[in-house]
NUPA-597790 format. One record per residue (C-alpha): residue in three letters; z, y, x. Coordinates in steps of 0.2 Angstrom, whole numbers, plus 2048, in hexadecimal, padded with zeros to 3 digits. Each point is the difference from the previous one (the first is absolute). Example, Ala and Ser with C-alpha at 12.3 -4.5 7.8 and 13.67 -1.06 7.14 Angstrom:
<recs>
REC ALA 827 7EA 83E
REC SER 7FD 811 806
</recs>
This chain:
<recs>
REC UNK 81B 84E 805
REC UNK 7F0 805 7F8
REC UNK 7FA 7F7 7F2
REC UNK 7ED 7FF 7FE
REC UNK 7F8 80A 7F1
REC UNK 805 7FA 7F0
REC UNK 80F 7F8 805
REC UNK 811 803 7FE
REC UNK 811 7F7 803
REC UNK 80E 804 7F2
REC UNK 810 7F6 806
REC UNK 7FB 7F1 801
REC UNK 7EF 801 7F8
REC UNK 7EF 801 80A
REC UNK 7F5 805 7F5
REC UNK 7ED 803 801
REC UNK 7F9 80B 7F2
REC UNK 7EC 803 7FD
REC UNK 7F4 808 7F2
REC UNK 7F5 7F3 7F9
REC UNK 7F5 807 7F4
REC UNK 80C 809 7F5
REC UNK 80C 7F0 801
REC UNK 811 805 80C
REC UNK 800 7F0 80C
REC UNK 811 7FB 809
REC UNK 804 7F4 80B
REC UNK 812 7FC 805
REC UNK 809 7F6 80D
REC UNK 811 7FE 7FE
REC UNK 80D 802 812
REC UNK 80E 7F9 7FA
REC UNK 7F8 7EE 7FB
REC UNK 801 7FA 812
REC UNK 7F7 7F0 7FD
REC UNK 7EE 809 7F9
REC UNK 7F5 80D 80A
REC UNK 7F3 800 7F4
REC UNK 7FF 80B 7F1
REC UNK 80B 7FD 7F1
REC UNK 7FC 80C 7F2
REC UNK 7F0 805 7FA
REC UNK 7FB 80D 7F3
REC UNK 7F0 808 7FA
REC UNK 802 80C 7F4
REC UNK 7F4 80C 7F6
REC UNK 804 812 805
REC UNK 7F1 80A 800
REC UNK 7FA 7FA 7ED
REC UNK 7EC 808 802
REC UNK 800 7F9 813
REC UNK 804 7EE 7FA
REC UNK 7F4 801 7EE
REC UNK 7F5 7F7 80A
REC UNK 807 7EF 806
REC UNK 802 7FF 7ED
REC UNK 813 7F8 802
REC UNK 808 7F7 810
REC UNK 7F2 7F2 804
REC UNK 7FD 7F5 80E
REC UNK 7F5 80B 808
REC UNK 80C 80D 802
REC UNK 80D 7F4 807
REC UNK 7F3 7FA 80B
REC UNK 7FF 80F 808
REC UNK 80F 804 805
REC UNK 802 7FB 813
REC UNK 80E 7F6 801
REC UNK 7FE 7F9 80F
REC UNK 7FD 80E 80C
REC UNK 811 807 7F7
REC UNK 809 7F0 801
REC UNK 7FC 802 815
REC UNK 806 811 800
REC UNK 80E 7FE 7F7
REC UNK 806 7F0 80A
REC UNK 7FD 80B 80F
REC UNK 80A 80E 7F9
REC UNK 80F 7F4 7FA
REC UNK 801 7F9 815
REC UNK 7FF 813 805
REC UNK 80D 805 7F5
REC UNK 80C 7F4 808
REC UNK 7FE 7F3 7F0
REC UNK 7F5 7F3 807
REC UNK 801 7EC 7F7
REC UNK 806 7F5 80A
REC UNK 807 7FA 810
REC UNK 7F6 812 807
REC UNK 811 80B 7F6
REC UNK 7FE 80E 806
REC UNK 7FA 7FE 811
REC UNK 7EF 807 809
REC UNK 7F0 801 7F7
REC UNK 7F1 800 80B
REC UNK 7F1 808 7F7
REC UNK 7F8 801 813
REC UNK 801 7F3 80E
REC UNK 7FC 807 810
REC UNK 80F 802 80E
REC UNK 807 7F4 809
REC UNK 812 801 7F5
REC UNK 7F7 801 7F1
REC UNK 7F6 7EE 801
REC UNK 813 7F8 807
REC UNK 807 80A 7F0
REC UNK 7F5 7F5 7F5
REC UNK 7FF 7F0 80A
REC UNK 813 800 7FD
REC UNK 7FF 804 7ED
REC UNK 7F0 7F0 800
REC UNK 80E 7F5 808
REC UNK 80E 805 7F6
REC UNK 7F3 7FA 7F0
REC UNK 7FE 7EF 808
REC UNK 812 7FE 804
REC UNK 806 803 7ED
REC UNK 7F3 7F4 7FC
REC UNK 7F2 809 7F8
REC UNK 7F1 7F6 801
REC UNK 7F5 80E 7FF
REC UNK 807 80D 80B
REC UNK 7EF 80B 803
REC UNK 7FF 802 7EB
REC UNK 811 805 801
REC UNK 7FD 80C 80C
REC UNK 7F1 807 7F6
REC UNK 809 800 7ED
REC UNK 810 807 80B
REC UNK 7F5 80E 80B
REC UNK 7F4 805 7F2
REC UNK 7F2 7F8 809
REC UNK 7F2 7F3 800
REC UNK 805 7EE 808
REC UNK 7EE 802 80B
REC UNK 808 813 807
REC UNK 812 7F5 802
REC UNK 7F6 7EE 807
REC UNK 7F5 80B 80D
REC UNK 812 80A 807
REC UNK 807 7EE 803
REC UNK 7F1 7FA 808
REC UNK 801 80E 80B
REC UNK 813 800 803
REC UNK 7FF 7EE 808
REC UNK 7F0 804 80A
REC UNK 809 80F 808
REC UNK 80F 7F4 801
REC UNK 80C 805 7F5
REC UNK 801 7F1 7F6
REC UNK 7FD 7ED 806
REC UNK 802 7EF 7FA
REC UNK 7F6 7EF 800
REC UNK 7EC 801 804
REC UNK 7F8 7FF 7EF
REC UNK 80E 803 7F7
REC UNK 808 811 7F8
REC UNK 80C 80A 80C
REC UNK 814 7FC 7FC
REC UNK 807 809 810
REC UNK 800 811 808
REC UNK 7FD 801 811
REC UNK 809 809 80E
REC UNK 7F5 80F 800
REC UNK 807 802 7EF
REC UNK 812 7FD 801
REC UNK 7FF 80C 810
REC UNK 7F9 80C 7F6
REC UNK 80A 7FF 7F1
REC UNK 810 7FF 808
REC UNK 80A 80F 7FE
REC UNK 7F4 805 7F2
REC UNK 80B 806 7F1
REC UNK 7F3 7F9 7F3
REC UNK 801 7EE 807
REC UNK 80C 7F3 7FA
REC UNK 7F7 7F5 80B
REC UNK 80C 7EF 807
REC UNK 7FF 802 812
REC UNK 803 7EE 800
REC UNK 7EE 7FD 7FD
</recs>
C-alpha cells in the first residue's frame, strides 16, 4: 500500500512527519495498542535553528497550528487500511466510497454488528473506526434503509438487515454475517 506524502509506517508505527517553521513535527499511531486508533506520541522538535528563531520557543501558537485533526482522520483511516482497524471492524472492509449494491450490504452488516455488541452509538463508531465524519456515516445509513438494505421499527434506528442484504452478502468472503438473521 501507498502511504500519503509524509507518511511512513516503520513496524508497527504509523508515523506522520511535517516541517513546521523550523520545528520537525511527528505524529505517531501505534498498531500494536489494539484498543487505540488515534495518535499516541507527539514530538516537535527544533531542527532547522534560523527557521524556528522566529516562533521565539515552542508556544501555543505553534502548537495550534499543527493540524491534528485532519491527521488523526488520516491516520485512523490508514490504521483500518492496513488491516489494524479498533474494534469489532479487526481487520475487515473499510468503505471509504458507498456506492454498489454489495458495498451498502457490507456496511449495513458491519452497522448491525455495532448494535448487536451493544454499542450505543454505532454511527460514531463507524466514523472514529472508518476515519470519517458521523454526518458522511449517518447519511450512508440513511440511505442504506431507504434502498432497503436495513429495516427496523418506524421512527426508530435500524437493528436488522434485510433480505436484499443477506442475499447479497452471502457467499461474500468479507461478511461474517449470521444468516439467521
Amino acid at each position: 500500500m501507498e502511504l500519503p506524502d509524509g507518511w511512513r509506517l516503520e513496524g508497527t508505527k504509523l508515523t506522520y512527519a511535517h516541517d513546521l517553521s523550523g520545528w520537525a513535527l511527528e505524529v505517531t499511531f501505534r498498531l500494536d495498542l489494539l484498543w487505540m486508533d488515534g495518535p499516541a506520541e507527539l514530538s516537535v522538535v527544533v531542527h532547522d535553528v534560523d527557521a524556528s528563531e522566529e516562533s521565539n520557543g515552542l508556544t501555543a501558537d505553534l502548537l495550534r497550528s499543527i493540524p491534528m485533526g485532519e491527521i488523526r482522520k488520516t491516520g485512523v483511516r490508514l490504521r483500518s487500511q492496513l488491516g489494524y482497524a479498533v474494534g469489532p471492524f479487526g481487520s475487515g472492509v473499510v468503505l471509504d466510497r458507498v456506492e454498489t449494491d454489495l458495498e451498502y450490504a457490507l456496511m449495513s452488516e458491519v452497522y448491525i454488528q455495532l448494535i448487536k455488541q451493544g454499542f450505543r452509538s454505532p454511527i460514531s463508531r463507524l466514523a472514529d473506526g472508518w476515519g470519517m465524519s458521523r454526518n458522511t456515516i449517518s447519511g450512508r445509513i440513511r440511505r442504506a434503509r431507504a434502498m432497503g438494505f436495513l429495516d427496523g421499527p418506524a421512527g426508530k434506528p435500524a437493528d436488522r438487515l434485510t433480505e436484499k442484504s443477506r442475499s447479497l452478502l452471502e457467499g461474500h468472503s468479507g461478511s461474517v454475517v449470521d444468516q439467521r438473521g
